[in-house]
N, C-alpha and C positions, 0 to 999 in steps of 0.2 A: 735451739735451746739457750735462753741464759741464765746462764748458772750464776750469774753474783745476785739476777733478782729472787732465782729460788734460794740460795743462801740466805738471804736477806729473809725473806721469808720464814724457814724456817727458823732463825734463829728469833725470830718474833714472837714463834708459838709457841719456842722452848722455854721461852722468857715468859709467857701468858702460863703456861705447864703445873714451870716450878714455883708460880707462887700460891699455890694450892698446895698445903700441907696434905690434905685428903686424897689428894690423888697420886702424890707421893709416896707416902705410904700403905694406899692401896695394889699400886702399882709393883712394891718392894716385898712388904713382907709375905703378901700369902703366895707368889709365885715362889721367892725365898723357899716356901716350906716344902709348897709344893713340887718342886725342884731337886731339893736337897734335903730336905727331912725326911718327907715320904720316903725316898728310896733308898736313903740309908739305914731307915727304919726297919724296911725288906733284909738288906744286907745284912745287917747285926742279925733281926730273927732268924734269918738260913742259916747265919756261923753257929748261932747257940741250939737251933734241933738238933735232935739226934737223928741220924741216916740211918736207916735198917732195911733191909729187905723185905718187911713187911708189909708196907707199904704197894699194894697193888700197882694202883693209878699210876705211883710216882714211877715205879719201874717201866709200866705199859710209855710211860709219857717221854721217860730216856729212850726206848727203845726209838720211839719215832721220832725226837728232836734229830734235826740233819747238823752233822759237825759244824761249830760254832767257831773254832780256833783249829787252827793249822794241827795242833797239842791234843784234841779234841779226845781221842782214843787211849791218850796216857794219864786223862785224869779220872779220880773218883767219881761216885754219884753225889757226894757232899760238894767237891768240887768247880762238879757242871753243876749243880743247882745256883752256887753263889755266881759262878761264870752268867747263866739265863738269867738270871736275877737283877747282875747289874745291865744285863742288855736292855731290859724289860723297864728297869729305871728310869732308860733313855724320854721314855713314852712322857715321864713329868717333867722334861726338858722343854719337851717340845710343845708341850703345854701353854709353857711360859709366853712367847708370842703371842697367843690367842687369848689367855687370860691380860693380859697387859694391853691389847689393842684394844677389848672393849670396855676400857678405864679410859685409854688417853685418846683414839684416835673420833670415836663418836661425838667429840666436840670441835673437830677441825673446823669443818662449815656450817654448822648450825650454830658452833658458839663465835664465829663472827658478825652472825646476824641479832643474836641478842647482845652482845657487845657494842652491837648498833660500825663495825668495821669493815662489812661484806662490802659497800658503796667503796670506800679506799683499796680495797682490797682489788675486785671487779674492774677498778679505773686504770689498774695500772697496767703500763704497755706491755705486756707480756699472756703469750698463749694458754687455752687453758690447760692445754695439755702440762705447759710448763706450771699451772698454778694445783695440779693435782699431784705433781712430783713434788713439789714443795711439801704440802700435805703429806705424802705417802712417808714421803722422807723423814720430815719432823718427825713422825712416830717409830720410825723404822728402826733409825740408827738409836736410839735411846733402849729399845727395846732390843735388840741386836748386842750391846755392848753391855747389858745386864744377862741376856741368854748367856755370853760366852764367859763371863765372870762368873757364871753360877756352875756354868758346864767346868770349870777349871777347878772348881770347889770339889763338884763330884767327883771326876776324875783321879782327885787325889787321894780323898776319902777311899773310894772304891780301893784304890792299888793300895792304902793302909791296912784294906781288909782281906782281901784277895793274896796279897804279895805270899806269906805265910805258906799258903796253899800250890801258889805257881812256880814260886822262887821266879817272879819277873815279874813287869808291870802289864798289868792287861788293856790299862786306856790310859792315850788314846792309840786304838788301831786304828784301821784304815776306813770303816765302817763307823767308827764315832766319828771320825772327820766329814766326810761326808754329809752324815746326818745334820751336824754341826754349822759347818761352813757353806754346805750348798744346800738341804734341803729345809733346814731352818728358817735363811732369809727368804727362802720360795717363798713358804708357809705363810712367815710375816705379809709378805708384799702382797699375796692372795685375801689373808683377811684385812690385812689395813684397807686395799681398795674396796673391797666389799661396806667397810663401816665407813669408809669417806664416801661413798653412794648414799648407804642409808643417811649419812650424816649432811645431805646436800636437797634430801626431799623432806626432810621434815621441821616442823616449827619449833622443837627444844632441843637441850641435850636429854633431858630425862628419856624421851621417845625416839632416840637415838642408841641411849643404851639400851631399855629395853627390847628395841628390837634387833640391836648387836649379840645381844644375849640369845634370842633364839637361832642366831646362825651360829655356837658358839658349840653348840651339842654336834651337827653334824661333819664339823669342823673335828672333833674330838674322833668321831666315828672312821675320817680319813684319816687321823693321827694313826689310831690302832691298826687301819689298815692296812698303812703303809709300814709300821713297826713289824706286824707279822710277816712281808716283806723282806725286810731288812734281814729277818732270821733267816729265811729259805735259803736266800740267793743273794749273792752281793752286785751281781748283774741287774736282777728285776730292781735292787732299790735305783741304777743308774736310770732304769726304763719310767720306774717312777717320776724320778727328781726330771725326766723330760717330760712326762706327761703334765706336772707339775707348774713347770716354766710355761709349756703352753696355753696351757689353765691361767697364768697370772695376765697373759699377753691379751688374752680375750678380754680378761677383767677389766684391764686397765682401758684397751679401745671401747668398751661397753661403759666404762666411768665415763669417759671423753664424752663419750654420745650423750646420754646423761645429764651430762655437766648444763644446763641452761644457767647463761648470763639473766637473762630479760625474766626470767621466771624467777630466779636468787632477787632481782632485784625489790623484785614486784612481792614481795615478801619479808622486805624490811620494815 
């Protein structure tokens, strides 16, 4: 592997990236909201209802939530509502990755061919394996360091809301770290090789997003079902975050495969 040509590399695409204000900005504010507004949108409406017993469902629904917190038994039903509530938050975290890869990373390799740079790019002495790490990477770490700035936003948010109620801060525990630090970048690196594939068979970026876009729904469908997960059992999310990794490891040998020089060319 050589890392100063992937460096190099990326730092090329970061530079091609940011001088697009549109993608910029598409990339910032609506993960932003969706991230951090939505679910503190959630939190504020749970502090402000009223908890009653009246409420059927909500009773039937505490009865079978499995303990969330070590505390779990010493809190209200108002409580644990706002306790599930910022769990369930998590869910437009994890969003963020998915919605930000198919802004930025469906232009890796199709917009070096309309940029007319695929030939410079293809010539240079380096594997492709080492030219789709480059790719994965450019998108990854940008997207990664916007995830965890936004997760540090909620985090705090939440325990300004929460604290009141717990007399402690509830995140991050052991389970938002987690999610955070190891199942997030999974995520990333799973849909970024996926849209760096799409983004290496076809002739635009428009038809790169577009069809980024429909891997983007069932992408959302593992999100939830890894989040419902995450509540049960703090084991099955590890069981997860490894079926996960191995998920990304297939992806990436199936990019490699994929990957044609002679075919990229021949399409310039």
């Amino acid at each position: 592997m050589q890392l100063k040509l992937i460096w190099y590399l990326m730092k090329k695409d970061w530079e091609e990236a940011f001088r697009s204000k549109q993608v910029v900005l598409s990339s910032t504010l609506l993960p932003l909201f969706m991230a951090v507004g939505v679910p503190l949108i959630l939190m504020f409406s749970m502090n402000m209802a009223p908890m009653g017993s009246t409420n059927v469902g909500l009773d039937i629904f505490m009865d079978i939530l499995p303990p969330v917190t070590p505390d779990w038994d010493q809190f209200t039903d108002q409580t644990r509502m706002l306790v599930i509530t910022s769990v369930f938050g998590q869910i437009f975290l994890l969003l963020v990755p998915v919605m930000i890869a198919s802004f930025v990373s469906a232009d890796t390799i199709v917009g070096e061919k309309e940029r007319q740079t695929i030939e410079g790019l293809l010539a240079l002495p380096i594997s492709d394996s080492d030219i789709l790490s480059a790719k994965i990477g450019s998108s990854l770490l940008p997207i990664l360091v916007l995830t965890w700035i936004m997760s540090g936003i909620y985090a705090f948010m939440v325990d300004l809301i929460t604290y009141p109620y717990l007399e402690r801060i509830l995140l991050p525990d052991l389970r938002f770290i987690l999610v955070m630090l190891i199942f997030t970048p999974l995520l990333g690196i799973g849909t970024i090789t996926f849209i760096v594939m799409i983004s290496s068979r076809v002739s635009s970026t428009r038809d790169a997003q577009q069809l980024s876009g429909i891997f983007v729904l069932p992408a959302i469908v593992l999100i939830a079902g890894q989040l419902i997960i995450v509540l049960i059992n703090i084991w099955l999310l590890l069981v997860g975050i490894l079926i996960l990794g191995g998920f990304d490891i297939i992806a990436f040998k199936l990019a490699i495969t994929m990957f044609n020089r002679e075919k990229l060319m021949s399409l310039t």
